[in-house]
C-alpha positions as a LaTeX table, in Angstrom:
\begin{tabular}{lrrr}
\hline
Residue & $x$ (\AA) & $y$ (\AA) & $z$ (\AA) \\
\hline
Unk1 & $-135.68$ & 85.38 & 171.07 \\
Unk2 & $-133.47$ & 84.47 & 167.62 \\
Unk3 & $-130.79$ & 87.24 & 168.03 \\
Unk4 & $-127.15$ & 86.72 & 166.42 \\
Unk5 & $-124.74$ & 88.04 & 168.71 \\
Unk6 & $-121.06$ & 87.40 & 168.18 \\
Unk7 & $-118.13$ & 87.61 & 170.65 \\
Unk8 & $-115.98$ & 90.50 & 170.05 \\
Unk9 & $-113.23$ & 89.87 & 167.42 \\
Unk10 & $-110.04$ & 90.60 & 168.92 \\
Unk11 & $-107.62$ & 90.30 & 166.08 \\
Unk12 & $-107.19$ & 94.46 & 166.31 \\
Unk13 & $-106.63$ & 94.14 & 170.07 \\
Unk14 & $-102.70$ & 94.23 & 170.38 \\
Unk15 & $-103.01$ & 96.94 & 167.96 \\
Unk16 & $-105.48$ & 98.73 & 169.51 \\
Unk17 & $-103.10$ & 98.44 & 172.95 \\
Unk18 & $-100.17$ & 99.20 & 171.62 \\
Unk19 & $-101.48$ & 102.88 & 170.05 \\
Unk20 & $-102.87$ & 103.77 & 173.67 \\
Unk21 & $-99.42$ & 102.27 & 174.94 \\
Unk22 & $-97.54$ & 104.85 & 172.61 \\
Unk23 & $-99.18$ & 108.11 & 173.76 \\
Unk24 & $-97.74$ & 110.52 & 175.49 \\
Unk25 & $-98.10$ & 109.24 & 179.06 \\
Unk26 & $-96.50$ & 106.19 & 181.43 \\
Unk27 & $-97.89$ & 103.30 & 180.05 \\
Unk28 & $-101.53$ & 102.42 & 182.30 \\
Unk29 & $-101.76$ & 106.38 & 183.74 \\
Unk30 & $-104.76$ & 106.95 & 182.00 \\
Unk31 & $-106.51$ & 104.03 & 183.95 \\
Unk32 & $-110.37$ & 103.02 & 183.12 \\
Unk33 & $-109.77$ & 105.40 & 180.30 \\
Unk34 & $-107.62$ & 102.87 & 178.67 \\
Unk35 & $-110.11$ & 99.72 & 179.00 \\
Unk36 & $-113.08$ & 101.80 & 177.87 \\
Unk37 & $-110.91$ & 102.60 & 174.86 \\
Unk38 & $-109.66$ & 99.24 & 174.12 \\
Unk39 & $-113.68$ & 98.04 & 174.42 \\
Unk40 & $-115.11$ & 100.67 & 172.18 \\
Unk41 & $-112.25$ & 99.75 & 169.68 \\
Unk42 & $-112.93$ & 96.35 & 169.94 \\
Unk43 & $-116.76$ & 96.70 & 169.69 \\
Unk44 & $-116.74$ & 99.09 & 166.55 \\
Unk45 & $-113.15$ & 96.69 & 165.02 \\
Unk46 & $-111.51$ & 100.26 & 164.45 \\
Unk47 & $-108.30$ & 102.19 & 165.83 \\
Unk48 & $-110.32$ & 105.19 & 165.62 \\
Unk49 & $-113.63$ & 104.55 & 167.03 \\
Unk50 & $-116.08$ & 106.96 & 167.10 \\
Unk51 & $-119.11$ & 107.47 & 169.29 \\
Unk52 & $-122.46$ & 108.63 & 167.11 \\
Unk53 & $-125.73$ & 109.61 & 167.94 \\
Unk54 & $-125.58$ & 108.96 & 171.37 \\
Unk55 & $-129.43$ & 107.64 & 172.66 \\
Unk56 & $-130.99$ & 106.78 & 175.96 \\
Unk57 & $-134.32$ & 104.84 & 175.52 \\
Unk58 & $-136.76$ & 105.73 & 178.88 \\
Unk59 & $-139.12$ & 102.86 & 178.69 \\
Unk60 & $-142.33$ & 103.31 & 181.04 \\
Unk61 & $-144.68$ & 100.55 & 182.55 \\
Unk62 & $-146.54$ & 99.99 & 185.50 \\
Unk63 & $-146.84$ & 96.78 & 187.59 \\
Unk64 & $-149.95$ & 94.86 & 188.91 \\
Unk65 & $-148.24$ & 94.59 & 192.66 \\
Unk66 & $-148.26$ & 98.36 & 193.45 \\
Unk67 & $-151.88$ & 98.81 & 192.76 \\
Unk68 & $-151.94$ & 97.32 & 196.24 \\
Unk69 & $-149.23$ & 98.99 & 197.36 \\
Unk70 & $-147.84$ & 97.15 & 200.09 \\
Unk71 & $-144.44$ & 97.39 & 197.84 \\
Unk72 & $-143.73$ & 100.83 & 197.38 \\
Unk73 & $-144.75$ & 104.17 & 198.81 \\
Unk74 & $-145.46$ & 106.09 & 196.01 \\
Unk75 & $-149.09$ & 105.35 & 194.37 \\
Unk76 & $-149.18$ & 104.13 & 190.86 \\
Unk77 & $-150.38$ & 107.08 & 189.20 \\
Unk78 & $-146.91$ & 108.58 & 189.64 \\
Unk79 & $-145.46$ & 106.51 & 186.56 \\
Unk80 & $-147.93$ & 108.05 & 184.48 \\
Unk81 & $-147.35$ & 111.54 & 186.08 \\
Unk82 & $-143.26$ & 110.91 & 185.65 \\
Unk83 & $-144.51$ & 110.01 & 181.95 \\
Unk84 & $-145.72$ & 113.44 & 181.39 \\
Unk85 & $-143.04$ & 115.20 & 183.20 \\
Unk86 & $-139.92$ & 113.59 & 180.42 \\
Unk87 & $-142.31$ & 114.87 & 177.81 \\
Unk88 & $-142.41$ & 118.39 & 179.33 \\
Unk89 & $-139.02$ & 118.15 & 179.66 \\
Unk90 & $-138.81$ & 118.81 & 183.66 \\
Unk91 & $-137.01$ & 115.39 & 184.71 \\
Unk92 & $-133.16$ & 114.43 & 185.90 \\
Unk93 & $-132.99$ & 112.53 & 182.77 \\
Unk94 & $-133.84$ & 115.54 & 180.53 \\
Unk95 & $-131.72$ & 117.67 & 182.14 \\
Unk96 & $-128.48$ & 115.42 & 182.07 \\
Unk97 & $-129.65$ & 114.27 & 178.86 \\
Unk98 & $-129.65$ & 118.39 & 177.46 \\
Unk99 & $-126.17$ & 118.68 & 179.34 \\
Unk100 & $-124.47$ & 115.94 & 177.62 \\
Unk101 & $-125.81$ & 116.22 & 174.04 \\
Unk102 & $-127.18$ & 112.97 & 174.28 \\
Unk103 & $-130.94$ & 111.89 & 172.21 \\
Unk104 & $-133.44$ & 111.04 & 174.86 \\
Unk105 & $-136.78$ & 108.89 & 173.56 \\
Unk106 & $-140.01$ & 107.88 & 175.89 \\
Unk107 & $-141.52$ & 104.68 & 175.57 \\
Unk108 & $-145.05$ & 103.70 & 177.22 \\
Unk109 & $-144.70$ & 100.13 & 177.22 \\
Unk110 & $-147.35$ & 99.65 & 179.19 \\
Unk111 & $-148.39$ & 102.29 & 181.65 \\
Unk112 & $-152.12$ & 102.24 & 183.15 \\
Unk113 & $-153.03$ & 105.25 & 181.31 \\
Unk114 & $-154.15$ & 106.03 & 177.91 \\
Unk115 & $-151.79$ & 109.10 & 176.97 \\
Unk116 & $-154.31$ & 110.24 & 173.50 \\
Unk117 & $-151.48$ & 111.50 & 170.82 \\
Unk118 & $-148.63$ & 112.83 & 172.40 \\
Unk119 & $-146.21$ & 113.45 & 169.41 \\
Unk120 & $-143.01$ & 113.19 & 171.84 \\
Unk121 & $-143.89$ & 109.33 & 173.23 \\
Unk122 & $-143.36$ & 106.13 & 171.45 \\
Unk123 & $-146.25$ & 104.14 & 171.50 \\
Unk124 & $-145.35$ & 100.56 & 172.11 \\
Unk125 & $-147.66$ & 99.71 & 174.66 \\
Unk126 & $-148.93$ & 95.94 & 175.69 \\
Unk127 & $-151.12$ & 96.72 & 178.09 \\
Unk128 & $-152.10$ & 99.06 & 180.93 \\
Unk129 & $-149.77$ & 97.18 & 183.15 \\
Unk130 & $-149.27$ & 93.52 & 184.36 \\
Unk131 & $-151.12$ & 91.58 & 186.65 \\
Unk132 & $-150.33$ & 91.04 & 190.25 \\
Unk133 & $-147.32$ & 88.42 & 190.31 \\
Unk134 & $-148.92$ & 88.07 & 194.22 \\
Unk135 & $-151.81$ & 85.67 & 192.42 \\
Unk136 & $-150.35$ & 84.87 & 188.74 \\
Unk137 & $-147.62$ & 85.46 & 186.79 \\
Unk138 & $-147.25$ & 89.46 & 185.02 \\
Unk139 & $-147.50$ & 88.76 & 181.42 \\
Unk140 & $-148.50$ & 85.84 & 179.51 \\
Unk141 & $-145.37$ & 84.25 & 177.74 \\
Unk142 & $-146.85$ & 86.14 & 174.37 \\
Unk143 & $-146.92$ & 89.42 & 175.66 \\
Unk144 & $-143.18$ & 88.59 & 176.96 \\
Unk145 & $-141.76$ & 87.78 & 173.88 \\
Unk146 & $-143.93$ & 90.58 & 172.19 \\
Unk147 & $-142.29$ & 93.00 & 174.13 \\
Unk148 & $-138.80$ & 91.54 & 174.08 \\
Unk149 & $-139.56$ & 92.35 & 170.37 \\
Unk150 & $-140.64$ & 95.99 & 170.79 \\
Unk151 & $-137.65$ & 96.56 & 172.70 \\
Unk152 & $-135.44$ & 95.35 & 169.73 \\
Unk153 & $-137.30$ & 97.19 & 167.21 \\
Unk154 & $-136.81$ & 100.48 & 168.79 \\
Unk155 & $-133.04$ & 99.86 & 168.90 \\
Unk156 & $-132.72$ & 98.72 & 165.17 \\
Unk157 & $-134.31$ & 102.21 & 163.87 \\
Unk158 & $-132.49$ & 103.99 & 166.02 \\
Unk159 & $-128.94$ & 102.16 & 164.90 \\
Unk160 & $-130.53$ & 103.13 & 161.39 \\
Unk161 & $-130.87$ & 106.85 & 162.77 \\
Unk162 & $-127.21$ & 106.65 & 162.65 \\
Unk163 & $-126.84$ & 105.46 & 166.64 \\
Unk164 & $-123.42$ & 103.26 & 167.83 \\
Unk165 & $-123.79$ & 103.92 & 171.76 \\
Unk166 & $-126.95$ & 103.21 & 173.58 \\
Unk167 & $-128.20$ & 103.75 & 177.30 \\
Unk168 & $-131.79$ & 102.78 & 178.54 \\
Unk169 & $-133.63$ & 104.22 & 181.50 \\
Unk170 & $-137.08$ & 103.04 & 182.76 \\
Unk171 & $-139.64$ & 104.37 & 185.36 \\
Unk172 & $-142.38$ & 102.19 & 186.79 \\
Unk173 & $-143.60$ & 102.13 & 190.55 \\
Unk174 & $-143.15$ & 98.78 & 191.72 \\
Unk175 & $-140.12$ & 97.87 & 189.21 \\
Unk176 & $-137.40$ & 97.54 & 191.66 \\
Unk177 & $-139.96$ & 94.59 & 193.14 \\
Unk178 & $-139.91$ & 93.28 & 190.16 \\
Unk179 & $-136.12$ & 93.79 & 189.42 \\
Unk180 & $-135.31$ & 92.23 & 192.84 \\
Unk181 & $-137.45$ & 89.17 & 191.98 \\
Unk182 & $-135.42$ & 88.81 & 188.71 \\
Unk183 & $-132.26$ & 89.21 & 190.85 \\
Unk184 & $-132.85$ & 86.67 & 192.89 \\
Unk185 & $-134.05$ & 84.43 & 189.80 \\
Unk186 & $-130.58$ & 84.58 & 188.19 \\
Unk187 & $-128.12$ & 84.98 & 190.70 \\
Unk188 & $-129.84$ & 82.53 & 193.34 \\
Unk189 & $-128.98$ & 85.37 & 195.88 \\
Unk190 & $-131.45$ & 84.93 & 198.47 \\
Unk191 & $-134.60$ & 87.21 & 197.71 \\
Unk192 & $-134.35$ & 89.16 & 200.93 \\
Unk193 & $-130.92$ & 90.18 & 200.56 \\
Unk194 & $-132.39$ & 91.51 & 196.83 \\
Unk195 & $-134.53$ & 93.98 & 198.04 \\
Unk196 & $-133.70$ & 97.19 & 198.59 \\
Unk197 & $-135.78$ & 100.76 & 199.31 \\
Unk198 & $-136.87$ & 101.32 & 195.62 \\
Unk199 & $-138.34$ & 105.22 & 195.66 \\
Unk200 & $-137.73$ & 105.36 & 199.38 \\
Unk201 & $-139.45$ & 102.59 & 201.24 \\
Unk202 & $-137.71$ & 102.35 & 205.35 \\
Unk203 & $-138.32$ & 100.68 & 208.37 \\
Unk204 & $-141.62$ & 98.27 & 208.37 \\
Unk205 & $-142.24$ & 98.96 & 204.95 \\
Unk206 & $-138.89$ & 97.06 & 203.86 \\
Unk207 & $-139.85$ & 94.49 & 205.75 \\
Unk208 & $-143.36$ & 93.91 & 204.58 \\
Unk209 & $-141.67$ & 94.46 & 200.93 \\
Unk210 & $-139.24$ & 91.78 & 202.11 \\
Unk211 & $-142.24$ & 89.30 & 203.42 \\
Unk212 & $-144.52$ & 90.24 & 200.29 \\
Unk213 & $-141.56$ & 89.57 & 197.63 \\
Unk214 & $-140.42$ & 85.92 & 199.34 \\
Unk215 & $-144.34$ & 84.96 & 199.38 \\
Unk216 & $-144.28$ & 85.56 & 195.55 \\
Unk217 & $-140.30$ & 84.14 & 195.03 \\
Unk218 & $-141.51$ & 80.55 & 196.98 \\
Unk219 & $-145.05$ & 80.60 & 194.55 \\
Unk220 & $-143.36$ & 80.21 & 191.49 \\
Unk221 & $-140.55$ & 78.49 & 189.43 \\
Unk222 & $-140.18$ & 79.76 & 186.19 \\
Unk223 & $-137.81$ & 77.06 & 183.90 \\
Unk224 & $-136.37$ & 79.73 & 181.34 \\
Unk225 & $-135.26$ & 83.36 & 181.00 \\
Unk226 & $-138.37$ & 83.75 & 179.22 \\
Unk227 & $-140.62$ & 82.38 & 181.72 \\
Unk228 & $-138.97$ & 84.33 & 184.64 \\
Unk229 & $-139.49$ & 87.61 & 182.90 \\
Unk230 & $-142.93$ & 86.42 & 182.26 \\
Unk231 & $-143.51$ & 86.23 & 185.61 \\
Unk232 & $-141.93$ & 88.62 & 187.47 \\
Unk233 & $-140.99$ & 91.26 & 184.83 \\
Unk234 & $-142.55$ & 94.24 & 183.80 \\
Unk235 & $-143.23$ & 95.22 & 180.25 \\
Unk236 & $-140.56$ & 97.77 & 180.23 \\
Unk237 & $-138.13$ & 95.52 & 181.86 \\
Unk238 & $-139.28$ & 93.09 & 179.30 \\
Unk239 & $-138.33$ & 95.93 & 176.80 \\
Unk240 & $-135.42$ & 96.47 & 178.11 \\
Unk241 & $-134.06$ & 93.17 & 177.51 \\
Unk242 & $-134.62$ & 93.04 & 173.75 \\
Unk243 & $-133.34$ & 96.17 & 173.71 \\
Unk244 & $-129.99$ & 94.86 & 175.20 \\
Unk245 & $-130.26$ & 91.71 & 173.04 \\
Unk246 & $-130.42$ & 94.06 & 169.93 \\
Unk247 & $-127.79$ & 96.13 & 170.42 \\
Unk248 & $-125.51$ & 93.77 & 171.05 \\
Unk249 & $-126.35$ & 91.94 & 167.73 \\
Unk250 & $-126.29$ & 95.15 & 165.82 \\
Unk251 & $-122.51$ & 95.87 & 167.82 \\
Unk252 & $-123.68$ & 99.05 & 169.31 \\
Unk253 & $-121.72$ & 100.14 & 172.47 \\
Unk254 & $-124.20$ & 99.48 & 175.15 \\
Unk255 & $-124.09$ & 102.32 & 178.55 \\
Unk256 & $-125.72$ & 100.05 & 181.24 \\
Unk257 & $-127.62$ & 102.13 & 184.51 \\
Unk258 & $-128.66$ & 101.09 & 187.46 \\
Unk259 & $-130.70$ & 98.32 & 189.55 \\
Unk260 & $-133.73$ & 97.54 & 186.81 \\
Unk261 & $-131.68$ & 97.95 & 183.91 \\
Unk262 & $-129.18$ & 95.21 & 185.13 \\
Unk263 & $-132.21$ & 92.70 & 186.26 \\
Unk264 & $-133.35$ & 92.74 & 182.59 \\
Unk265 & $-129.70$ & 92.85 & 181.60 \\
Unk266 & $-129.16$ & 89.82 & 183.56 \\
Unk267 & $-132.13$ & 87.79 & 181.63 \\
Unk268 & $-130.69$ & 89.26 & 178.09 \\
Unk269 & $-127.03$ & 87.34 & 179.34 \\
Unk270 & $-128.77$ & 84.41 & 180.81 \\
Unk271 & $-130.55$ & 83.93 & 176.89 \\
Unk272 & $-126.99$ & 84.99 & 175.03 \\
Unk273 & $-124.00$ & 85.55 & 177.56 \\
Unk274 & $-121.98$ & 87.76 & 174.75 \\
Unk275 & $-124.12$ & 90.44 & 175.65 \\
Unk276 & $-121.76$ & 91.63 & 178.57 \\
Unk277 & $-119.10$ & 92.38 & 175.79 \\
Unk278 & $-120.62$ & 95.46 & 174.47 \\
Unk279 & $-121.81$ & 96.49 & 177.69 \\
Unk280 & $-119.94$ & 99.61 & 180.17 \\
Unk281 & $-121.49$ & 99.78 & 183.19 \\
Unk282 & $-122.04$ & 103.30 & 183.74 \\
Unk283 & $-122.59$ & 103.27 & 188.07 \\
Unk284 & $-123.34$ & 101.73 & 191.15 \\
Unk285 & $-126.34$ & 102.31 & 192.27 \\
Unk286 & $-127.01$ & 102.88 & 196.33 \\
Unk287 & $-130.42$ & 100.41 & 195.29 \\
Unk288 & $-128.46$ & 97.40 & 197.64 \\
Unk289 & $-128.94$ & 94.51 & 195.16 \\
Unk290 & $-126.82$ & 96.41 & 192.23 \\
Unk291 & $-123.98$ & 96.43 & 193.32 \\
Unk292 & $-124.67$ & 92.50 & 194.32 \\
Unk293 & $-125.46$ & 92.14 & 190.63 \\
Unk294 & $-121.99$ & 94.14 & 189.52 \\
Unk295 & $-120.05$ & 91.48 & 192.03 \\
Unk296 & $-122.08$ & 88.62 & 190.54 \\
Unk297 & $-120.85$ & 89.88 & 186.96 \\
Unk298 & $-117.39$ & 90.51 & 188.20 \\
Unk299 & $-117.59$ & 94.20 & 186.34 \\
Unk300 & $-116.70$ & 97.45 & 188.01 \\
Unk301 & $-118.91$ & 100.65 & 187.60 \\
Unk302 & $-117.26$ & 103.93 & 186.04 \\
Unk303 & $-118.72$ & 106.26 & 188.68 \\
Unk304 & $-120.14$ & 105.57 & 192.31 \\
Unk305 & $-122.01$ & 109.03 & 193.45 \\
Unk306 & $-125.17$ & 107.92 & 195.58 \\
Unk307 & $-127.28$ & 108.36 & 192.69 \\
Unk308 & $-130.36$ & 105.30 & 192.96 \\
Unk309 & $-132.81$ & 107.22 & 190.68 \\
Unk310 & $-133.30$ & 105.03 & 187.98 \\
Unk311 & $-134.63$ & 106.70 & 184.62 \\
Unk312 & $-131.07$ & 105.96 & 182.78 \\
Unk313 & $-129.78$ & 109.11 & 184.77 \\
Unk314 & $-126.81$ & 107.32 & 185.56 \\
Unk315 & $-125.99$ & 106.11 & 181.87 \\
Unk316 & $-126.33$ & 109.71 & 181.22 \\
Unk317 & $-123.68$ & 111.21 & 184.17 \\
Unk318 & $-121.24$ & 108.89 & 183.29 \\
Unk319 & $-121.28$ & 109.26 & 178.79 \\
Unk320 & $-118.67$ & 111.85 & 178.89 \\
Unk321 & $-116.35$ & 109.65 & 180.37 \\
Unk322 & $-116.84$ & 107.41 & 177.00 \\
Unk323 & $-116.28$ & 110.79 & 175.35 \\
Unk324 & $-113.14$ & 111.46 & 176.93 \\
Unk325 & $-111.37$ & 107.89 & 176.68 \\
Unk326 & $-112.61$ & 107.78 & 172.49 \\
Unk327 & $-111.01$ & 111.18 & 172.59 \\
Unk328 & $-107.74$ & 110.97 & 173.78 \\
Unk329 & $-107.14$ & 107.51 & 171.85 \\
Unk330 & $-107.97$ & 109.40 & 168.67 \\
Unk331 & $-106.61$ & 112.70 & 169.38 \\
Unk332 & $-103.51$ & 112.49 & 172.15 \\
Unk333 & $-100.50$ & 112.28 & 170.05 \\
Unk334 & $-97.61$ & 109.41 & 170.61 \\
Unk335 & $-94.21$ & 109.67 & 171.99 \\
Unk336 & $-93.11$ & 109.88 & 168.20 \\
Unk337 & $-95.63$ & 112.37 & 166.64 \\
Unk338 & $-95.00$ & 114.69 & 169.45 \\
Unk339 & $-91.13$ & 113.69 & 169.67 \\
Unk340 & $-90.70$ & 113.34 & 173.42 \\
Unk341 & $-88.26$ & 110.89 & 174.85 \\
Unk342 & $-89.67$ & 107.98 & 176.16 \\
Unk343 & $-88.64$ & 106.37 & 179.50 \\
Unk344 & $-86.21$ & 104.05 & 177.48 \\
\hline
\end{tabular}
C-alpha cells in the first residue's frame, strides 16, 4: 500500500498549450485531441511526448459467488476456458490488440484451475478463486495486499521493458458482482442502481442478482479501501488496483476500460486520489453502473460504441486516438513553420 505518487507538475503546461495553440488550425478545432495532448505532455514533462511500448495487462480470476450461480449466467468454468482462448490467440482482445500494435500479457491471478506450464501466462496466482462474499469476506486482508502487490510488480517490469502507456483488461465470471459491490462501496450509490447485466443476465435474473448483491452489501462494512477490496474484490480486481497504483507512481500514461477496471480504479483513488491524473478513460461502457462511475469522477470517455465486453477491449479500440493526438502535437507544423497567415 506505500506507493509515491505525485500530482502532475504543471510548470510546462502554458508551454505545452501554447505549441498546440500555434498549429495550423483555429485555436480548440482539434477538440479531445488537444486535452489528451496537453495530459500526455504533462504526464511524461515533455513538448514532445512519446507513447512506447504500448501494454494491456488481462488479469484472470474467478469468484466464490458464481460457483452458485445465482449471479451470472455463464458457469464458472468459462473464465478458465476464456483463459485458454487469449493464449490461443482467438479473443476480441487479441484481435484489437494485433490491429493496434499494442503488447497484450495474461495473468491468472487466481482462476479455479491449475493451467500446468503454459509459456504465454503469467503466473501470479493466490488462489483458485475467493470465497463466497454471500457467507465471508473474498480474500483475507493478506491475500489483498499480496495481490495489490502482484499487480504492481507486473507493471514495474514492464515500465522496465521500456512501457510509458498502460491499459488493463480482466475476465472473471461473477466480477461485475463484485465490481458493482465496490461501486456501491465508494460512491454510496445505492447497490441496486450498481448492478447491471454483466455477460448477459435479463429479466428475473437481474433481479435475483439485485436481491443476492444487497443481502451481501447490508452483511458487511468494510472501514478502508483495503478492507472493501478484501471483501468484495476479486484477486484480479485486487490486481488491478496495484497495477493502477504503480503506474501512476512510475508516471506511465494509464488507458482506463470499462465497468471492473474503474471499480478497482476507484479503490486505487480512494488509497491515493492523484491516480486520476495519469488516467484517459478510454469508453463508456453499456455495463449501467460505468457510466455512473464516469459521472461520479466528473471525466468523459473518448469513445461510446455499445461495447460492455470487458477484457481491456475498450482500452484497446480507443489507443489510436492517443496515437493520433501525440502525433499531430509532434508532427503538425505551426502557423510559422508552415508560413500561413493566421486569423490576426
Amino acid at each position: 500500500m506505500d506507493f509515491t505518487i505525485s500530482s502532475l507538475d504543471r510548470s510546462l503546461e502554458n508551454t505545452i498549450q501554447h505549441k498546440i495553440n500555434l498549429k495550423t488550425k483555429p485555436v480548440g478545432s482539434l477538440g479531445k485531441l488537444e486535452k489528451i495532448a496537453l495530459q500526455i505532455g504533462l504526464i511524461q514533462h515533455k513538448t514532445n511526448p512519446t507513447l512506447k511500448q504500448p501494454t494491456i495487462l488481462v488479469f484472470a480470476g474467478d469468484h466464490g459467488i458464481a460457483e452458485k450461480g445465482e449471479v451470472n449466467p455463464y458457469p464458472q468454468i468459462v473464465t478458465q476456458q476464456m483463459v485458454y482462448n487469449f493464449l490461443s490467440g482467438g479473443a476480441a482482445i487479441n484481435s484489437f490488440c494485433n490491429r493496434n500494435k499494442i503488447h497484450l500479457k495474461i495473468i491468472d491471478a487466481g482462476v479455479n484451475h491449475n493451467f500446468g506450464n503454459q509459456s504465454d501466462l503469467i503466473d501470479a496466482k493466490i488462489g483458485y478463486g475467493t470465497k463466497n462474499y454471500e457467507t465471508e469476506p473474498a480474500m483475507s486482508i493478506d491475500q489483498c495486499k499480496t495481490a495489490i502487490k502482484k499487480g504492481a510488480n507486473i507493471v514495474s517490469e514492464t515500465h522496465n521493458n521500456g512501457c510509458n502507456v498502460i491499459g488493463f483488461g480482466e475476465m472473471g465470471i461473477g466480477n461485475s458482482s463484485a465490481a458493482a459491490l465496490l461501486m456501491s462501496h465508494f460512491t454510496a450509490i445505492p447497490i441496486t442502481e450498481c448492478v447491471g447485466a454483466g455477460t448477459g443476465a435479463q429479466g428475473d435474473a437481474i433481479k435475483t442478482k439485485k436481491r443476492v448483491l444487497k443481502t451481501v452489501f447490508e452483511k458487511h462494512h468494510p472501514n478502508s479501501p483495503l478492507e472493501a477490496l478484501a471483501t468484495f474484490g476479486g484477486f484480479e480486481i485486487a490486481m488491478i488496483t496495484g497495477a493502477i497504483l504503480k503506474a501512476a507512481e512510475l508516471k506511465m500514461t494509464i488507458l482506463i476500460d470499462g465497468f471492473i477496471v474503474t471499480a478497482a480504479l476507484l479503490a486505487a483513488n480512494t488509497i491515493n486520489n492523484n491516480v486520476i491524473d495519469y488516467c484517459i478513460f478510454a469508453h463508456s461502457s453499456e455495463e449501467q453502473g460505468h457510466q455512473k462511475i464516469l459521472n461520479f469522477l466528473e471525466k468523459t470517455p473518448l469513445v461510446t460504441l455499445g461495447m460492455r465486453l470487458g477484457e481491456g477491449t475498450g482500452a484497446a479500440v480507443a489507443y489510436p486516438i492517443l496515437e493520433s493526438a501525440v502525433a499531430f502535437l509532434n508532427n503538425m507544423a505551426s502557423f510559422e513553420e508552415a508560413e500561413v497567415t493566421t486569423k490576426d
